[in-house]
N, CA, C and O atoms as a CHARMM CRD file, in Angstrom:
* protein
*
  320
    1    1 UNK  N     32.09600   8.84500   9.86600 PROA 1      0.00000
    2    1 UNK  CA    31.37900   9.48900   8.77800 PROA 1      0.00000
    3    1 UNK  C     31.50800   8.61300   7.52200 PROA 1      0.00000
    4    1 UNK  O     32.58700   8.35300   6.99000 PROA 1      0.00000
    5    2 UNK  N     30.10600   8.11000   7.02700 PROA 2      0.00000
    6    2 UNK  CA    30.29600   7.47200   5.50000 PROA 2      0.00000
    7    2 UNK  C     31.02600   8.27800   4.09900 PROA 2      0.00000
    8    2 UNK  O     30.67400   9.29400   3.50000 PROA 2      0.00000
    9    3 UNK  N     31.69900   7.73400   3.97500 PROA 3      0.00000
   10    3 UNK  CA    32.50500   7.85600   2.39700 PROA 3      0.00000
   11    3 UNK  C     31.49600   7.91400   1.08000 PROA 3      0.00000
   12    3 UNK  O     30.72700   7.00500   0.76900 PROA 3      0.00000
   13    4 UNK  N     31.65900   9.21100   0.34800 PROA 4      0.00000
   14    4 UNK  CA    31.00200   9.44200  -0.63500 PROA 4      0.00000
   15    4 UNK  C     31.77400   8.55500  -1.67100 PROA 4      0.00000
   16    4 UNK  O     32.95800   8.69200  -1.97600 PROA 4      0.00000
   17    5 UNK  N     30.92400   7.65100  -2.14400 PROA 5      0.00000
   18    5 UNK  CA    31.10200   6.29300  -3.33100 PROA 5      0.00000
   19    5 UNK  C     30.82700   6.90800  -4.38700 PROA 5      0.00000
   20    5 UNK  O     30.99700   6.25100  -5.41400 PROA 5      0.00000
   21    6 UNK  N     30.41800   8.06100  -4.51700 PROA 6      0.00000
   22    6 UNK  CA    29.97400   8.73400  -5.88300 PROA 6      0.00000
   23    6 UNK  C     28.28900   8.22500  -6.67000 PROA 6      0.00000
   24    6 UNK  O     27.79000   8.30900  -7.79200 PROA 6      0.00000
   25    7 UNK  N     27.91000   7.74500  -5.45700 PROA 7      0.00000
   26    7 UNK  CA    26.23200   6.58000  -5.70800 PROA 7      0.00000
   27    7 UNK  C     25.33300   7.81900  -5.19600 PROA 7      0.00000
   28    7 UNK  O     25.69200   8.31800  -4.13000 PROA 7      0.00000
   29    8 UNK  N     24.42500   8.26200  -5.71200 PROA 8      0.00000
   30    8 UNK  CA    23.06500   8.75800  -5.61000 PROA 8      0.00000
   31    8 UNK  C     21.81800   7.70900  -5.71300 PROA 8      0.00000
   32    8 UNK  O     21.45100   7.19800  -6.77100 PROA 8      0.00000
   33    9 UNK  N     21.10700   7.42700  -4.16900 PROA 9      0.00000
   34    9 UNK  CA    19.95400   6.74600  -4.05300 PROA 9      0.00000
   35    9 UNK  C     19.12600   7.39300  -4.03100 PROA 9      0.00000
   36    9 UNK  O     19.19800   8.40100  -3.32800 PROA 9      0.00000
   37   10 UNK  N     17.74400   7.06900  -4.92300 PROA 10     0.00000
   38   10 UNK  CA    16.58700   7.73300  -4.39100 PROA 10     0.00000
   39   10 UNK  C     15.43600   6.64200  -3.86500 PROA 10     0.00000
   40   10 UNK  O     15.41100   5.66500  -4.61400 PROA 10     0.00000
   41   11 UNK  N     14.56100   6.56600  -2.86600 PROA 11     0.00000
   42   11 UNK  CA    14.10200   6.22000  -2.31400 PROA 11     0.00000
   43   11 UNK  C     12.58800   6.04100  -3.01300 PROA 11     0.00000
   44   11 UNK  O     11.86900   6.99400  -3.31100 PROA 11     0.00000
   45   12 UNK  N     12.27700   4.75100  -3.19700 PROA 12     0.00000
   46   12 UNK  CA    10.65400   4.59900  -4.01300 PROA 12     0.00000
   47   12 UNK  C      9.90700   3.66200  -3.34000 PROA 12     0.00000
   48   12 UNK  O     10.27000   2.56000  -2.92900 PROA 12     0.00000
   49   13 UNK  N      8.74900   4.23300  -3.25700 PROA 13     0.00000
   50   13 UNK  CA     8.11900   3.26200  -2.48800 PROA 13     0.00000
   51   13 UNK  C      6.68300   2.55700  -3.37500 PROA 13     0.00000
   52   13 UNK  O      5.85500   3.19700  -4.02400 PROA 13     0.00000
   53   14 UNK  N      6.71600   1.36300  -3.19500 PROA 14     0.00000
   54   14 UNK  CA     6.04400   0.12200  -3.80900 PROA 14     0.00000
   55   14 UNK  C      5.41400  -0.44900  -2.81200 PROA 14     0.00000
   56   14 UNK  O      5.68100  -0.51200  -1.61200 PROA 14     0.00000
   57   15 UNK  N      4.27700  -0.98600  -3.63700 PROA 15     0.00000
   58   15 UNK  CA     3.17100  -1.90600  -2.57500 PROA 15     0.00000
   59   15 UNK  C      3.53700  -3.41000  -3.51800 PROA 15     0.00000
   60   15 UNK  O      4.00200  -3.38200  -4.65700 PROA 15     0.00000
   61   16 UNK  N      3.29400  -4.33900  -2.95300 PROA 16     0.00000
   62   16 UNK  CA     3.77800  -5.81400  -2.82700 PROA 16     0.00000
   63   16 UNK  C      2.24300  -6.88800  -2.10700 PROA 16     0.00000
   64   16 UNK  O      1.97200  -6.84300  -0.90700 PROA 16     0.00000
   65   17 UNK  N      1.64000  -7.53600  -2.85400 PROA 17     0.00000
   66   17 UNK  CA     0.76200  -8.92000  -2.13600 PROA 17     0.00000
   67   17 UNK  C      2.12500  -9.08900  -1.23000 PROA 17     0.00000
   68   17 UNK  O      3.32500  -8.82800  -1.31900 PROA 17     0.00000
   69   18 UNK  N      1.10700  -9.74800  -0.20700 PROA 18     0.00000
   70   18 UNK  CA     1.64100  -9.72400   1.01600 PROA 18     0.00000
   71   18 UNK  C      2.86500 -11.20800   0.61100 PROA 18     0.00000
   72   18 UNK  O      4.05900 -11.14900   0.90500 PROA 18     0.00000
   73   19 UNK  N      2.40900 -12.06300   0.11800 PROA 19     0.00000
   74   19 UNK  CA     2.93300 -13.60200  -0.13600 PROA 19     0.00000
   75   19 UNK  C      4.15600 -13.09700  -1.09000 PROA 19     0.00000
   76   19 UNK  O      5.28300 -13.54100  -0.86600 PROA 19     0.00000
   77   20 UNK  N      3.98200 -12.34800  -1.95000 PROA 20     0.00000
   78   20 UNK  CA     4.93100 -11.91300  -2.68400 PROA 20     0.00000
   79   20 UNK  C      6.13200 -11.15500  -1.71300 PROA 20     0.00000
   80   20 UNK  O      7.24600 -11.59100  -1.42000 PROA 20     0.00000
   81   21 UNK  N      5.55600  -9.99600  -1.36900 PROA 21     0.00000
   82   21 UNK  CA     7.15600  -9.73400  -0.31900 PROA 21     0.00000
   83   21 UNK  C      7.21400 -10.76700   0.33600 PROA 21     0.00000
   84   21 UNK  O      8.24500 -11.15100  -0.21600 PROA 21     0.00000
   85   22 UNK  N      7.01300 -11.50700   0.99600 PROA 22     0.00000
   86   22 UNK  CA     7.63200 -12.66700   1.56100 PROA 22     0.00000
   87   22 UNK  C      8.34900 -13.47200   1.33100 PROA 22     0.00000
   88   22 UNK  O      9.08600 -14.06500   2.11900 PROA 22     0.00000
   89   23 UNK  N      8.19200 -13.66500  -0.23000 PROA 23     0.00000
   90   23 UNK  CA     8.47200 -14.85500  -1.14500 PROA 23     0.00000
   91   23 UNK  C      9.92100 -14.01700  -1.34000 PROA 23     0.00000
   92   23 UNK  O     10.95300 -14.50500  -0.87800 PROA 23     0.00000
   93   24 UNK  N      9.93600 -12.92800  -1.94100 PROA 24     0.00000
   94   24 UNK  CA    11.25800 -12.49000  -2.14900 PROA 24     0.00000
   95   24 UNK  C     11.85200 -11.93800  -1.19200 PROA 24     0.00000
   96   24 UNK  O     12.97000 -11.76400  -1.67700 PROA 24     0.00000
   97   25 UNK  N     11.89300 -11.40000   0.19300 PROA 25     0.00000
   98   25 UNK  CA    12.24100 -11.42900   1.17800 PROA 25     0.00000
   99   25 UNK  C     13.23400 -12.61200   1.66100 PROA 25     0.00000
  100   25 UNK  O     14.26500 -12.21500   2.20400 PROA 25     0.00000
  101   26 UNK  N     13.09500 -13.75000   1.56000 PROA 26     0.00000
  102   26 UNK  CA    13.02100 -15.10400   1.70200 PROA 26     0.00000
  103   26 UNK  C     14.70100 -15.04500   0.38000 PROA 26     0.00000
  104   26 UNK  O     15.91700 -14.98200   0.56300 PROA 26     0.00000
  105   27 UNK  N     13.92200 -15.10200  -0.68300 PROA 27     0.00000
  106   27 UNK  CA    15.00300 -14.98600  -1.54600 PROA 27     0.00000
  107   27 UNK  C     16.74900 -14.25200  -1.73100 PROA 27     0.00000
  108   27 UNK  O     17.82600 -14.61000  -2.20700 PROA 27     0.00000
  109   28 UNK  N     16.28700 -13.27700  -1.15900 PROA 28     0.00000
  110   28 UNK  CA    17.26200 -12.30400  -0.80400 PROA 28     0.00000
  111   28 UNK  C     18.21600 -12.59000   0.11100 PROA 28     0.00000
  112   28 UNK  O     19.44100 -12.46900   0.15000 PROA 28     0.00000
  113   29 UNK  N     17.25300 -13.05600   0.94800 PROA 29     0.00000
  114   29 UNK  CA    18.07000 -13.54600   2.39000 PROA 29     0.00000
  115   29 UNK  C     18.72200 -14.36700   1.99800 PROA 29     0.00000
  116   29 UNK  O     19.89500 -14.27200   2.35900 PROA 29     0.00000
  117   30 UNK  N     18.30100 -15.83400   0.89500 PROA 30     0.00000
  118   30 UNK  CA    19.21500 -16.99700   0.92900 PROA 30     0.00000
  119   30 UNK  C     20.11600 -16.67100   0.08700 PROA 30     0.00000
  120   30 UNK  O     21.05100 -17.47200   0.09100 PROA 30     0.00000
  121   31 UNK  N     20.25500 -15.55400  -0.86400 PROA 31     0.00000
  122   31 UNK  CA    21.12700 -15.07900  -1.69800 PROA 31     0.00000
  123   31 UNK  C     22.41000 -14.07600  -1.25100 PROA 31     0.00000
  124   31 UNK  O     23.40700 -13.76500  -1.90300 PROA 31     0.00000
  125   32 UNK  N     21.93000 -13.62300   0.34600 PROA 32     0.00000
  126   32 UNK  CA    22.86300 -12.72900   1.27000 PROA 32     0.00000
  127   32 UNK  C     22.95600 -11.82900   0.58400 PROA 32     0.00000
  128   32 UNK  O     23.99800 -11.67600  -0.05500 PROA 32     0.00000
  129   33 UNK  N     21.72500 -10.77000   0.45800 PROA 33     0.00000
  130   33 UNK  CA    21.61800  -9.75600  -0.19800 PROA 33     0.00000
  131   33 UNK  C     20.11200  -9.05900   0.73100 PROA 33     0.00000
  132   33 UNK  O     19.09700  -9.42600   1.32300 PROA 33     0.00000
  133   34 UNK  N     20.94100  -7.72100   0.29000 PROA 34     0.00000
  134   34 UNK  CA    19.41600  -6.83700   1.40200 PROA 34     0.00000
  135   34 UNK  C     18.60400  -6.83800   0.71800 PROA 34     0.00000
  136   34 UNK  O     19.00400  -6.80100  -0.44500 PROA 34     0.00000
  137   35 UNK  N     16.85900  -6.87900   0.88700 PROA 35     0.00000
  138   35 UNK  CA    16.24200  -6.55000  -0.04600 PROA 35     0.00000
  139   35 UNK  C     15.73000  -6.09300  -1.37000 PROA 35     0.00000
  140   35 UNK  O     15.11400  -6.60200  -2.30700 PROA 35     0.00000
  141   36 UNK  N     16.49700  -4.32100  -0.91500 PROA 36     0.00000
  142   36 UNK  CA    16.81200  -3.27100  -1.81900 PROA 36     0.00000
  143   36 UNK  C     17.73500  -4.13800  -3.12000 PROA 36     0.00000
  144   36 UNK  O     17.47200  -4.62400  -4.22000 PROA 36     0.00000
  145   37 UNK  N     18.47400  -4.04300  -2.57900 PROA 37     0.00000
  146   37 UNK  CA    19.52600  -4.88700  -3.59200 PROA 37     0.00000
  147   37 UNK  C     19.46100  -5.59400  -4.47900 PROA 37     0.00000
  148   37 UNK  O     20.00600  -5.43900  -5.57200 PROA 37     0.00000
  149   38 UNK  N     18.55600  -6.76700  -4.01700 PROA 38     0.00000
  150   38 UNK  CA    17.92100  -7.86900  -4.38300 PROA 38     0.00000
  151   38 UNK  C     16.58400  -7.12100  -5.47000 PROA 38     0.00000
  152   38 UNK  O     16.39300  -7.74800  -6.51200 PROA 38     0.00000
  153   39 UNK  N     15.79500  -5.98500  -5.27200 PROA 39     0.00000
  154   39 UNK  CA    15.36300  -5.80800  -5.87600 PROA 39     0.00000
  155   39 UNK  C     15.94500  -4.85400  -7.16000 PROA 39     0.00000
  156   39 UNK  O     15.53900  -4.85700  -8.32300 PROA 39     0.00000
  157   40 UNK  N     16.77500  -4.23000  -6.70200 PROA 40     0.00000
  158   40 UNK  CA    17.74900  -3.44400  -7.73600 PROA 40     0.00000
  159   40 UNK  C     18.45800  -4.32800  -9.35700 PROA 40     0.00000
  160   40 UNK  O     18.58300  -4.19600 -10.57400 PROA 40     0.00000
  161   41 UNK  N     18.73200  -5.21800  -8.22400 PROA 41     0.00000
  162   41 UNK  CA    19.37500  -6.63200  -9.16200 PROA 41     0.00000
  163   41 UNK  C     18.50600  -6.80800 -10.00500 PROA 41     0.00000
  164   41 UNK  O     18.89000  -6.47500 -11.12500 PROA 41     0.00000
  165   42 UNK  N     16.92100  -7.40300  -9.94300 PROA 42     0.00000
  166   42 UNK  CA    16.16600  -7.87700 -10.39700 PROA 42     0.00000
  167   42 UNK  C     16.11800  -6.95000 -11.90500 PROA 42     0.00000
  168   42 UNK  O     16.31700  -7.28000 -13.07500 PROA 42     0.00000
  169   43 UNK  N     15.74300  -5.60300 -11.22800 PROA 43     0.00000
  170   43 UNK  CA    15.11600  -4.87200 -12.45900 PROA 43     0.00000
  171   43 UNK  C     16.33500  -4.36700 -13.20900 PROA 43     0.00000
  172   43 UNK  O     16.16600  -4.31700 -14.42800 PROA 43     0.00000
  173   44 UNK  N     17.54800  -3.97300 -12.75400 PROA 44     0.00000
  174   44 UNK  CA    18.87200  -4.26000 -13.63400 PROA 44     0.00000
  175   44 UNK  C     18.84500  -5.49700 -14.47700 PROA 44     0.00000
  176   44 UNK  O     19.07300  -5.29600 -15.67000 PROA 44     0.00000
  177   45 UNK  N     18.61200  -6.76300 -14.10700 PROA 45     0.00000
  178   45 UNK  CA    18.68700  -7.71500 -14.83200 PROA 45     0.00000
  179   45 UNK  C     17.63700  -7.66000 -16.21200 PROA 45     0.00000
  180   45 UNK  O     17.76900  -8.45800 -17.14000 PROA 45     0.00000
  181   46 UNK  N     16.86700  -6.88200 -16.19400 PROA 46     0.00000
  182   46 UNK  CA    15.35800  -7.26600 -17.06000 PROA 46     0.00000
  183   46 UNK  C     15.74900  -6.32500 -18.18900 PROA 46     0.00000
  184   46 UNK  O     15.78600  -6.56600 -19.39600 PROA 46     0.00000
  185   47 UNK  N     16.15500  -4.71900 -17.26000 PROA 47     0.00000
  186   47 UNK  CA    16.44900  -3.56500 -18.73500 PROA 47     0.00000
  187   47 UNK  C     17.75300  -4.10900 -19.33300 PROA 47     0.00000
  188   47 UNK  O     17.98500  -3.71500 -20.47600 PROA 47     0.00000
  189   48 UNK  N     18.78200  -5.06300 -18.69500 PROA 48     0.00000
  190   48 UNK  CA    20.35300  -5.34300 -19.38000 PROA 48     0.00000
  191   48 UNK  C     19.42300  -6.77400 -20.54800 PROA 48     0.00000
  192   48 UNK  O     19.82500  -6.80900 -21.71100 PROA 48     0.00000
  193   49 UNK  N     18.48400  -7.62700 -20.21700 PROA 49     0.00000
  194   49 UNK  CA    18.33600  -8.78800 -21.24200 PROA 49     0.00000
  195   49 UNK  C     17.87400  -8.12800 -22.10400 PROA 49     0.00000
  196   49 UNK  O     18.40000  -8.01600 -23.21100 PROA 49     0.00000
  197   50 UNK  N     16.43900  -7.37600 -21.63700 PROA 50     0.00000
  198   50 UNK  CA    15.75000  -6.57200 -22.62300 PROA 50     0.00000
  199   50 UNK  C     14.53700  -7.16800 -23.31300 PROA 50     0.00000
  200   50 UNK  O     13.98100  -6.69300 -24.30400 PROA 50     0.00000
  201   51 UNK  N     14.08200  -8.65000 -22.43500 PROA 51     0.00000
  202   51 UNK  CA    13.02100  -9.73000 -22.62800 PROA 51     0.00000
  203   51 UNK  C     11.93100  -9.47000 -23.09900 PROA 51     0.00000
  204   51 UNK  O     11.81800  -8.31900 -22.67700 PROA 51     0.00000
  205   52 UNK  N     10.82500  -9.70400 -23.78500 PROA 52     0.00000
  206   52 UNK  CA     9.55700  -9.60400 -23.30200 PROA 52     0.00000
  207   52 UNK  C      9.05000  -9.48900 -22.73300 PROA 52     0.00000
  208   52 UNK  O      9.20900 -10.60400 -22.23500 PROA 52     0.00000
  209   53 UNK  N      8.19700  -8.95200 -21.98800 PROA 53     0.00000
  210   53 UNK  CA     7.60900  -9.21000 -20.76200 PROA 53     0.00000
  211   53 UNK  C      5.66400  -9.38600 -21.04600 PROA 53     0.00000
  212   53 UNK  O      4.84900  -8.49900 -21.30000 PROA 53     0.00000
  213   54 UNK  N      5.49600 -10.60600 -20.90300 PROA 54     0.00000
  214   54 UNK  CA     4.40900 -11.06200 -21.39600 PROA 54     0.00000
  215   54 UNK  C      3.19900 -10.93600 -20.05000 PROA 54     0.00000
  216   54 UNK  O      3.44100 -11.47700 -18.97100 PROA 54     0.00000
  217   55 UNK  N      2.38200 -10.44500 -20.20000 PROA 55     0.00000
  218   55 UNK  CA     1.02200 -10.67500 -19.16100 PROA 55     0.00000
  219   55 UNK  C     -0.30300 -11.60300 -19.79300 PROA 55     0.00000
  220   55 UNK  O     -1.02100 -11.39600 -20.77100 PROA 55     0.00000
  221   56 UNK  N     -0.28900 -12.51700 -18.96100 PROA 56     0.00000
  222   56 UNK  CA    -1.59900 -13.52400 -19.24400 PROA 56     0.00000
  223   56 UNK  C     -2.36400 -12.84400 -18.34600 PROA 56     0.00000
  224   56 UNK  O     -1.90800 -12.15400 -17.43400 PROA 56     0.00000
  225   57 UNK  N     -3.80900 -13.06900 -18.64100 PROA 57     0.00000
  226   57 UNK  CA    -5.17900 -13.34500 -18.55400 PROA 57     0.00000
  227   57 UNK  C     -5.07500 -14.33000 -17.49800 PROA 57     0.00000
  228   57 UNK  O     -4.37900 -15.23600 -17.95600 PROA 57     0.00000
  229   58 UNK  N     -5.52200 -14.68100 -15.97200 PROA 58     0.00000
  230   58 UNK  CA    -5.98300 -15.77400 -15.28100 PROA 58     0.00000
  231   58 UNK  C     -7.41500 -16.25500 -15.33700 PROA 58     0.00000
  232   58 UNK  O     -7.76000 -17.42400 -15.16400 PROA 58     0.00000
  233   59 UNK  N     -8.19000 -15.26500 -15.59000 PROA 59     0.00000
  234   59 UNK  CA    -9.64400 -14.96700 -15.84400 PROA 59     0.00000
  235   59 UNK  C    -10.34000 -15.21600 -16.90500 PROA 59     0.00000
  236   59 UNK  O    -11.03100 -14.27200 -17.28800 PROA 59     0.00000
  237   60 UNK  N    -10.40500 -16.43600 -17.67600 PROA 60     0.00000
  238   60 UNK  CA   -10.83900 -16.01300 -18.49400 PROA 60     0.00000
  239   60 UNK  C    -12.22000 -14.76700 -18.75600 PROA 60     0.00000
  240   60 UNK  O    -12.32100 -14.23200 -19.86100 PROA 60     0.00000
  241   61 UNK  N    -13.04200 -14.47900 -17.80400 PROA 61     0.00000
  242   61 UNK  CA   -13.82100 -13.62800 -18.12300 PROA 61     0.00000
  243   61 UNK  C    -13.36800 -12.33400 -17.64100 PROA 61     0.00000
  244   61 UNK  O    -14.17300 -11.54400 -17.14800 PROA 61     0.00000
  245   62 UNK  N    -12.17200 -12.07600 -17.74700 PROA 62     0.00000
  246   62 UNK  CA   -11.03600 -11.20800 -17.86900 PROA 62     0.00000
  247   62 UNK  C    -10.92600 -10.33400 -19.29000 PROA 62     0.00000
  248   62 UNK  O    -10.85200  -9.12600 -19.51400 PROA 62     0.00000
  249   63 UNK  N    -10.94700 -11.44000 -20.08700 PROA 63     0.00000
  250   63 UNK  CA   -11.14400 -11.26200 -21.69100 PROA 63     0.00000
  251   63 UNK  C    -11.83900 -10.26200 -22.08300 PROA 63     0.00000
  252   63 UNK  O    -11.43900  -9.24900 -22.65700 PROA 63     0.00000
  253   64 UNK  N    -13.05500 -10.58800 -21.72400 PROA 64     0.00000
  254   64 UNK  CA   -14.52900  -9.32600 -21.87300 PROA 64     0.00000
  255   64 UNK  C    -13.92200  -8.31200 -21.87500 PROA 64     0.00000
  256   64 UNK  O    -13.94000  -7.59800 -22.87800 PROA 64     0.00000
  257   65 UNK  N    -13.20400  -7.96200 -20.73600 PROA 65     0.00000
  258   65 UNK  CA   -13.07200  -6.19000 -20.38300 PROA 65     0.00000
  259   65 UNK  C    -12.56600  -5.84900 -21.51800 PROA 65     0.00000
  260   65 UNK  O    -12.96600  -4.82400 -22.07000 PROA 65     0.00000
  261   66 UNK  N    -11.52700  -6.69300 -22.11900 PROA 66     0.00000
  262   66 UNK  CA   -10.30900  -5.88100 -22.64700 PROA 66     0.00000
  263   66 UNK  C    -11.13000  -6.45600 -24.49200 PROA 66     0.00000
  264   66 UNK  O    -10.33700  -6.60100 -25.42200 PROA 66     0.00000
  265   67 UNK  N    -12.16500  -6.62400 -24.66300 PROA 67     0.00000
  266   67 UNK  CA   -12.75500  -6.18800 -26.15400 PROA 67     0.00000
  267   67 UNK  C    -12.72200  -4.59700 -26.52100 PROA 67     0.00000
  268   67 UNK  O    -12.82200  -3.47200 -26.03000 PROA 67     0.00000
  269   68 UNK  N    -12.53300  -5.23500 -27.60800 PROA 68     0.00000
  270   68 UNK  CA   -13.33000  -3.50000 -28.18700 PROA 68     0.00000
  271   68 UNK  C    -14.64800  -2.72900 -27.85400 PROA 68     0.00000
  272   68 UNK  O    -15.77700  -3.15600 -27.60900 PROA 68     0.00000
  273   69 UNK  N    -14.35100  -1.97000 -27.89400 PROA 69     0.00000
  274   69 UNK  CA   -15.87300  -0.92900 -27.69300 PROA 69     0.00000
  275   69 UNK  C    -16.83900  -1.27400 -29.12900 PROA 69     0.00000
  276   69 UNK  O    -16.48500  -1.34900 -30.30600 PROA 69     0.00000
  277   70 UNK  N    -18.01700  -1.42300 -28.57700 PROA 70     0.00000
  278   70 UNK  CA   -18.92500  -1.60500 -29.52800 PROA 70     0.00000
  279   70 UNK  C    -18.63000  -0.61000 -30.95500 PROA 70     0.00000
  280   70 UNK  O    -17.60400   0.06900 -30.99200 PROA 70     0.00000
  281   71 UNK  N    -19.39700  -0.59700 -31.84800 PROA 71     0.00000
  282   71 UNK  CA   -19.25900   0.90600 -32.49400 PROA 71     0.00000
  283   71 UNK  C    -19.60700   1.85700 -32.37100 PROA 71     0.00000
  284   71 UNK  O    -20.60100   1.69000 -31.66400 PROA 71     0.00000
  285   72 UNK  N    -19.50000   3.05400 -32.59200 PROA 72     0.00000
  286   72 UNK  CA   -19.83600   4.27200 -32.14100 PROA 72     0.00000
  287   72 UNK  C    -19.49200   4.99600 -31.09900 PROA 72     0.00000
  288   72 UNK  O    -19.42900   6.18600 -30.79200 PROA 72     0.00000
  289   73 UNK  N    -19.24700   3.77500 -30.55100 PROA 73     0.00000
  290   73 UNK  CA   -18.38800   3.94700 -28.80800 PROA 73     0.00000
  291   73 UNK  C    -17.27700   3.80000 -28.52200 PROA 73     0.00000
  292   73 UNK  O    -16.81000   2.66400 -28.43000 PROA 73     0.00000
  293   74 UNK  N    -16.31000   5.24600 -28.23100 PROA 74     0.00000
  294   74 UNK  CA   -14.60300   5.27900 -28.19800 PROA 74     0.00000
  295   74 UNK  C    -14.59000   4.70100 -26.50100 PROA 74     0.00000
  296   74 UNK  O    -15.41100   4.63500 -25.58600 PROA 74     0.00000
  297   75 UNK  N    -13.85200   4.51700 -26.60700 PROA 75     0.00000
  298   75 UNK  CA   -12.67300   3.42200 -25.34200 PROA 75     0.00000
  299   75 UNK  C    -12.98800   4.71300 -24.33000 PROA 75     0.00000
  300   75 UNK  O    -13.33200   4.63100 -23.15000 PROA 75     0.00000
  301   76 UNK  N    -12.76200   6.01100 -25.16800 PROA 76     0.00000
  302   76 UNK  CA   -13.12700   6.99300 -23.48100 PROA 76     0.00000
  303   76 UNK  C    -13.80900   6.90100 -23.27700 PROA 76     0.00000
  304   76 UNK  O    -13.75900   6.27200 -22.22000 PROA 76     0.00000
  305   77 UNK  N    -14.86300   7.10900 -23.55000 PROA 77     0.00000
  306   77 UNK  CA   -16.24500   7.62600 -23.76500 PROA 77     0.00000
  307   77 UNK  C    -16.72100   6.64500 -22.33200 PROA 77     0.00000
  308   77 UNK  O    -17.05300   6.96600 -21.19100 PROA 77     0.00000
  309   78 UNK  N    -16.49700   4.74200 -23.33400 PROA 78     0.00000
  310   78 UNK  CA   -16.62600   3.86500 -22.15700 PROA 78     0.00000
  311   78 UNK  C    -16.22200   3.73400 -20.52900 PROA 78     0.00000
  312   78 UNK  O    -16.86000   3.26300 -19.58700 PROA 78     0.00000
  313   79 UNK  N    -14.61700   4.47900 -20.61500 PROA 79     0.00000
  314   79 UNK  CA   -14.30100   4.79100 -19.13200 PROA 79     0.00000
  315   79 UNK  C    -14.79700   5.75800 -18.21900 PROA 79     0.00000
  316   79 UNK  O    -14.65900   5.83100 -16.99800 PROA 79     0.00000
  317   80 UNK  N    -15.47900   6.58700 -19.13200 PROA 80     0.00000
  318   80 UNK  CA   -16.32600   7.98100 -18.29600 PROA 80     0.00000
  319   80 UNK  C    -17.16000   7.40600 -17.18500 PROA 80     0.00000
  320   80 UNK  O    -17.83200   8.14900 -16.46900 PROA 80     0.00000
């Protein structure tokens, strides 16, 4: 019978590009760490620095979407 460590897991499930789980799959392994772990680590590491976290544009005609709404025209209105 496992020993209560005093740890509560909850279980979340995430979708991943396929190249991407692989890529860190891969990582984990050479680090001798389970997945989970490996991903636990990760996002522990990001809320303890507390970084930026910057998103580029690959597209430039990416750009477009994210203008303003003409005038007269609210941002909802446009998503309707």
């Amino acid at each position: 019978m496992p020993q209560d460590k005093g740890r509560t897991f909850v279980t979340q499930s995430i979708s991943f590009p396929p190249e991407l789980l692989a890529s860190a799959k891969q990582r984990a392994e050479r680090l001798g760490l389970p997945f989970s772990t490996y991903v636990q680590k990760c996002i522990e590491r990001d809320l303890v620095a507390r970084d930026p976290i910057v998103f580029e544009e690959r597209d430039p005609q990416a750009l477009m979407v994210a203008e303003d709404p003409p005038a007269g025209r609210s941002k909802s209105a446009r998503n309707k």
